[in-house]
Residue frames as qw, qx, qy, qz and C-alpha x, y, z in Angstrom:
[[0.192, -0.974, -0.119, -0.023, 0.88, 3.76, -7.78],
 [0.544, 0.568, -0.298, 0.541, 4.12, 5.85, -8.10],
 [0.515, -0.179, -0.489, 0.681, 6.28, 6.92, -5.46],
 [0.033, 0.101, 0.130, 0.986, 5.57, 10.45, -6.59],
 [0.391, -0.453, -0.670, -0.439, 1.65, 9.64, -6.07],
 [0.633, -0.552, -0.515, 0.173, 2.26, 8.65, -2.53],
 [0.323, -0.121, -0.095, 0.934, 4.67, 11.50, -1.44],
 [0.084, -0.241, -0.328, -0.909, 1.89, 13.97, -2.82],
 [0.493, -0.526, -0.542, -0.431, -1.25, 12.40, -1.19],
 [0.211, -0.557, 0.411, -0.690, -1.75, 13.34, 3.04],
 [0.081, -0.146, 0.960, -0.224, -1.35, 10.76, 6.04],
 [0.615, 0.148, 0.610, -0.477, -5.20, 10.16, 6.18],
 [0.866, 0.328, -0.271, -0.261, -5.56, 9.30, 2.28],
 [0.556, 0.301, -0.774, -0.043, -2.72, 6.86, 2.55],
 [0.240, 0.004, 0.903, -0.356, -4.03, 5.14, 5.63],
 [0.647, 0.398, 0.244, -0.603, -7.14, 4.92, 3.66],
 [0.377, 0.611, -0.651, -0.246, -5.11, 3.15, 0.54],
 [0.033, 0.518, -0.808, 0.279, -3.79, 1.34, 2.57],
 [0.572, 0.163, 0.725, -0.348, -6.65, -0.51, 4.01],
 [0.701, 0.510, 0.111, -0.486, -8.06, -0.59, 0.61],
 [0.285, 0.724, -0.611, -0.146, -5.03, -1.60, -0.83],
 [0.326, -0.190, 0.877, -0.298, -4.77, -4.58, 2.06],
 [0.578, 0.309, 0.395, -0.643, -8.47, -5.40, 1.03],
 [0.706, 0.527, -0.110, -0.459, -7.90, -5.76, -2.23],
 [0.019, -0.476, 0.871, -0.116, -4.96, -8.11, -1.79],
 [0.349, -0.064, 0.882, -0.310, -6.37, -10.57, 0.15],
 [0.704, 0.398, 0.386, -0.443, -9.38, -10.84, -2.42],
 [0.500, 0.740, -0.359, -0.271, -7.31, -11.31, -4.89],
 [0.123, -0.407, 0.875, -0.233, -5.08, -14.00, -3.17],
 [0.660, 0.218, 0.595, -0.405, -8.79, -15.93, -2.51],
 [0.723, 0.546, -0.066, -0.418, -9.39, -15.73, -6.45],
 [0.228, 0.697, -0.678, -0.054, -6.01, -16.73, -7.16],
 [0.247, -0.052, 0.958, -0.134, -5.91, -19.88, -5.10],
 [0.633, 0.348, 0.492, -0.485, -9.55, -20.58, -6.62],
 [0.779, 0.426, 0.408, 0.212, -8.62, -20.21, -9.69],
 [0.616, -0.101, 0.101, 0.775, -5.73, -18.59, -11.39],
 [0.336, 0.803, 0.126, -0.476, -6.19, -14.62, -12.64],
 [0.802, 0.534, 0.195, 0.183, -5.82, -13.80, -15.59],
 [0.288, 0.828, -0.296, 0.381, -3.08, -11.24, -14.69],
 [0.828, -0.410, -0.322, 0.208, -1.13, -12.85, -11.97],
 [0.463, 0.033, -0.297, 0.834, 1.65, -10.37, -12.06],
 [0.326, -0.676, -0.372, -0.547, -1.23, -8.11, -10.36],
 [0.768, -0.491, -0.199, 0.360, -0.15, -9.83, -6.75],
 [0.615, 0.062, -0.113, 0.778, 3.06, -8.44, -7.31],
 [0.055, 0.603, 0.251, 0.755, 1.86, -4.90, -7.95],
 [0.450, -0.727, -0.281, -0.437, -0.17, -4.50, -5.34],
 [0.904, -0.162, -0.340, 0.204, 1.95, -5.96, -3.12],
 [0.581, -0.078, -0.185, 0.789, 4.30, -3.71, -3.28],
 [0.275, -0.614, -0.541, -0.504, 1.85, -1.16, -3.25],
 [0.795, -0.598, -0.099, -0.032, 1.35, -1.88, 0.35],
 [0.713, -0.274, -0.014, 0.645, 5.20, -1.53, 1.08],
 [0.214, 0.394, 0.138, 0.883, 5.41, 1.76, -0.66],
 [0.334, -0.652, -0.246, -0.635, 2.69, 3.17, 1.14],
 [0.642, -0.718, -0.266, -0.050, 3.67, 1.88, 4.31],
 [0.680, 0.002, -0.157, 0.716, 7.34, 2.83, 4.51],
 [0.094, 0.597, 0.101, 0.790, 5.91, 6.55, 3.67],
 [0.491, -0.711, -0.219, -0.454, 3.83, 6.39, 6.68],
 [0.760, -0.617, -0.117, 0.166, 6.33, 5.19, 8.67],
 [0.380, 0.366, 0.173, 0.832, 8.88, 7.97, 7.08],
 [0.247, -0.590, -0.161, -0.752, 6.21, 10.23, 8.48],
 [0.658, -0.656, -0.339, -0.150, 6.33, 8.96, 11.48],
 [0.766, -0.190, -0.192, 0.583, 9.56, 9.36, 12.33],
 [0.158, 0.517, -0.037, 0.841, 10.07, 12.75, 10.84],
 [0.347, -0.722, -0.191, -0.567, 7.20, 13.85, 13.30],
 [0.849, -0.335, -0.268, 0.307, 8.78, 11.90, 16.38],
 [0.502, 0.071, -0.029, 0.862, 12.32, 13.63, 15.59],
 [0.161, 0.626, 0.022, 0.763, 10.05, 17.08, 15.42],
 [0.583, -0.755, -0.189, -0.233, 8.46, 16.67, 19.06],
 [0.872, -0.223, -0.161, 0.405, 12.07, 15.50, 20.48]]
């Protein structure tokens, strides 16, 4: 997912990613230790994923902070 994806989509879809995003991680980790995938550089991906998507949200949190203040 691009930067441009996340910037575009509204706080409830990307807390909604976000778990899904988490979700899919960790099932993927399980396979991985079970037996290698077939695309390991997948981890990576997602991974950061999950750091894009939370930095926005917490980008958005500040902004809104700074607007109540």
């Amino acid at each position: 997912m691009k930067q441009s994806e996340i910037t575009g989509l509204t706080t409830e879809e990307l807390q909604e990613q976000l778990v899904e995003f988490e979700q899919n991680l960790t099932k993927m980790r399980m396979t991985h230790h079970i037996s290698p995938l077939e695309n390991p550089m997948s981890l990576r991906a997602t991974r950061r994923d999950v750091a894009r998507i939370k930095t926005e949200l917490a980008k958005r949190n500040s902004q809104a902070s700074e607007a109540k203040a």
